[in-house]
N, C-alpha and C positions, 0 to 999 in steps of 0.2 A: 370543570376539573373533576379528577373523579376522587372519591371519598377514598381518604385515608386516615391510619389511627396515627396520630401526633403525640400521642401520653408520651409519647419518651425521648421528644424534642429536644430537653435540655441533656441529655445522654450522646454524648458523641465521641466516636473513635475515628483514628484513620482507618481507612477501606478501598480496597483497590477494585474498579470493576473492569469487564471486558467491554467491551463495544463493535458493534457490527455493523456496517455501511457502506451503503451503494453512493460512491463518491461523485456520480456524473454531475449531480446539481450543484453541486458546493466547490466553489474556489478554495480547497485545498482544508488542512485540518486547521490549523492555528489563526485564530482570529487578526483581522484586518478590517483596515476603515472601509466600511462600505459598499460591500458585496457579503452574503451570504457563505459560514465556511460552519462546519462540522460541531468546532468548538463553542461558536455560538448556538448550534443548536441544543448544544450539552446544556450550556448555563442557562440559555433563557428556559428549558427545565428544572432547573435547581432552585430559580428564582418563581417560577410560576408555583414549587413545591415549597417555595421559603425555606429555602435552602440555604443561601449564598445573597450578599447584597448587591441593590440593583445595578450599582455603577465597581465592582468588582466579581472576586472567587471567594468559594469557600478557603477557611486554611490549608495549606497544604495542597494547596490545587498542582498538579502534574500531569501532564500525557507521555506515553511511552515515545511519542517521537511526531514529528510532522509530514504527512501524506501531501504530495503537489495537487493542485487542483483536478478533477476527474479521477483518481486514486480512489480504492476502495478498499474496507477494512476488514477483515473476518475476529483478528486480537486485538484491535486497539486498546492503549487500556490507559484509562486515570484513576487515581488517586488521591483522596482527601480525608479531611474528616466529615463525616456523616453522622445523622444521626441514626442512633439505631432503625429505627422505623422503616430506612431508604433501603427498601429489598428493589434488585431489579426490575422485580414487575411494577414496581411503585416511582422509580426513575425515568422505566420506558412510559408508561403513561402517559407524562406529557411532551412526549419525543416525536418528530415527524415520522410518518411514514418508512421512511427509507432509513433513520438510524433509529440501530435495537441496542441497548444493556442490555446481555444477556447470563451473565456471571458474577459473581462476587466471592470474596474473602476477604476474614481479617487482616491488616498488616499491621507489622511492629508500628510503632508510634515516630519513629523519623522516617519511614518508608517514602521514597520517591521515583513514580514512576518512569522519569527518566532515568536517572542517576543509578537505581538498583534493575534495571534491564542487563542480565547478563548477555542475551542475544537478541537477534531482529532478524526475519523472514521475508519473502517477500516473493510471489510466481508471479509471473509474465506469461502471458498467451501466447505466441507469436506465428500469426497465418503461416503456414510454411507446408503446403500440399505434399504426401508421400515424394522422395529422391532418394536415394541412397546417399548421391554424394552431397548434397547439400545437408543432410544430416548430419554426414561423417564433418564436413568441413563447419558445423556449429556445434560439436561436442568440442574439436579439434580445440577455436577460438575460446571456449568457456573454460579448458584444460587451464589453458594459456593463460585465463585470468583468474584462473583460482590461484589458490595462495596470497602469502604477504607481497604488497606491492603499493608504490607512490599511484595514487590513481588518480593525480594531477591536472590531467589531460581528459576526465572524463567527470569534470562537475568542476562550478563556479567558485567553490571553497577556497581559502587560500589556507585554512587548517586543518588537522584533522583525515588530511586525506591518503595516510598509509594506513592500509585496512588488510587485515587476513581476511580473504573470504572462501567459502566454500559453493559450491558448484554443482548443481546436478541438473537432468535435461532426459525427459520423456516424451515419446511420443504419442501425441492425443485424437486420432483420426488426422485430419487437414492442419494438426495444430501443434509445436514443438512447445510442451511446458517447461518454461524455465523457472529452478528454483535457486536464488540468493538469500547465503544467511552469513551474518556478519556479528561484531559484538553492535557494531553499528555502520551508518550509511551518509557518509555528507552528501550535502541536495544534489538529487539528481545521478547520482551513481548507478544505481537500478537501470533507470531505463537508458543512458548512456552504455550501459554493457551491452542491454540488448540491442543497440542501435551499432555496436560492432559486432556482433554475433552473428546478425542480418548480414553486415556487409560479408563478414566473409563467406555466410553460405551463400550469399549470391555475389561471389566474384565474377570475373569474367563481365564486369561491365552491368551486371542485374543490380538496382537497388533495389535495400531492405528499407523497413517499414518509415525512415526519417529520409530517403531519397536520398541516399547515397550510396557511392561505389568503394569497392577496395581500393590501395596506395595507390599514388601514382604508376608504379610497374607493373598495376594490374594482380599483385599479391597478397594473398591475404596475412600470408608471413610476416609482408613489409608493414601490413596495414599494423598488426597485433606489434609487430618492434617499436615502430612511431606512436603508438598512443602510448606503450609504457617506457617511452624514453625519458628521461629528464628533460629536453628542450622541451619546450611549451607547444601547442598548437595552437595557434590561430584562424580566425580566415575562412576559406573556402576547406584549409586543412582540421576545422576545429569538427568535433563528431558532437552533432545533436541529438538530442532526446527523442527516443522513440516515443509513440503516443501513450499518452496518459490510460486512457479508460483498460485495457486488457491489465493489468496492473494493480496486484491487491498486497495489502501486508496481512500476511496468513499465521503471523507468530511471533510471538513476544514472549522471554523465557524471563523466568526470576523463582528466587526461591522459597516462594510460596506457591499453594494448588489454589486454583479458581475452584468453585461449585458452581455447575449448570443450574438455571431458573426452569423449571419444565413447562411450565406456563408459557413466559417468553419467547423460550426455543421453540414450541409447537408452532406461535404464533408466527414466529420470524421466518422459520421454513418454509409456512406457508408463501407468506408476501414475495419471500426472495422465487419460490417454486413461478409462483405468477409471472413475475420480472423475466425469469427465464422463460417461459412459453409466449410472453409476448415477443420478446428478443428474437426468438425462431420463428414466430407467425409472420414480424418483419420483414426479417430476412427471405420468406418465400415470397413476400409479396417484391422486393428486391428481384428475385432470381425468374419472376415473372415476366418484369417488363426486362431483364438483361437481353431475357431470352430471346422476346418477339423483337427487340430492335437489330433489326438484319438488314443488311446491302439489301 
């Protein structure tokens, strides 16, 4: 463990930090029996720091929201009480690899990371190679879902799920960025948009990224009317979740400023910089054997 000064242990306030994480290894954020998830990598930090006790949280413990498994984070953020002494660089410490605290501020003394999130963020990757029309026809569908609407039909919730959202969609070379921002997200909304989005830039019969088609008539009209109709989907007609891993939450808004740890952040840049040229080193050794496997 690495040496830290404790003098001011008994001194604690509440404090909200940021958190940043490559979510491929971890079954999602919010702790569960018996697989590996995000949250427990947070506490079993806090407790290796004598933070928080060994069979709970600190007080006041909160996260801005819960990530599905393979999800990754750039804002994540919790909040508790700490003690003064817990800077960033002194939390990531004993943090794996792959998640960094890399921000803090003070918060008022009821501050709760869920509860006080005025908004949530959220980009999506989605392979989608230069078209014009396949472009035009996933800005078309995203138009479609912006705004207030029952989104019923697109995540397992049975509350919660009329949401204002807003919408935007860039093109990234071979890749259409999708971004979602909401006051919040019931499970699975995110990538259940992007899993229509796909369909309709690839009507005409092309599945998007969860293997499916647009409506039965072959419309992407029909498709975007029936998921926000009030009858239910079911079935073969219910719309799955696009994949997890392309998939990060990029932002969590409240009325407080974080401060960057410059320490942390050099470090986290680095690791993350790594992650990414292995990711492309992959990918060409992928595009290697694509190539020579020929009739």
């Amino acid at each position: 463990m690495a040496d830290h000064d404790h003098s001011g242990r008994a001194d604690t306030a509440r404090r909200a930090y940021r958190v940043a994480y490559d979510g491929r290894a971890y079954h999602g954020f919010q702790r569960q029996p018996d697989v590996q998830t995000v949250e427990d990598a947070l506490l079993d930090a806090l407790r290796a720091l004598d933070v928080c006790p060994a069979d709970g949280t600190p007080p006041g413990w909160a996260a801005a929201g819960r990530t599905d498994a393979g999800v990754s984070a750039l804002a994540q953020t919790v909040a508790f009480d700490a003690p003064t002494w817990l800077s960033p660089a002194a939390f990531s410490s004993e943090l794996p690899a792959d998640v960094w605290v890399w921000a803090d501020t003070p918060a008022p003394a009821g501050f709760h990371a869920t509860h006080d999130a005025t908004a949530r963020a959220y980009t999506y990757h989605l392979h989608a190679p230069p078209g014009a029309a396949s472009e035009t026809r996933a800005r078309e569908a995203l138009t479609a879902l912006s705004g207030e609407h029952d989104f019923h039909n697109l995540t397992p919730d049975d509350e919660g799920t009329v949401r204002d959202i807003e919408a935007g969609l860039e093109r990234d070379g071979d890749f259409l960025r999708i971004r979602l921002r909401a006051d919040g997200f019931p499970r699975q909304l995110v990538r259940r948009v992007v899993s229509v989005v796909a369909e309709c830039a690839h009507e005409a019969g092309s599945a998007g990224p969860a293997g499916r088609s647009s409506g039965s008539d072959g419309s992407a009209e029909a498709r975007l009317e029936r998921v926000l109709s009030p009858a239910p989907l079911s079935g073969p007609e219910g719309v799955p979740p696009a994949p997890a891993e392309p998939l990060a939450l990029t932002d969590v808004s409240y009325p407080i400023s974080f401060e960057g740890n410059d320490r942390v952040l050099s470090a986290a840049r680095e690791w993350f910089d790594r992650r990414r040229v292995t990711g492309e080193t992959l990918a060409r050794t992928s595009a290697v054997i694509r190539n020579g496997l020929r009739e």
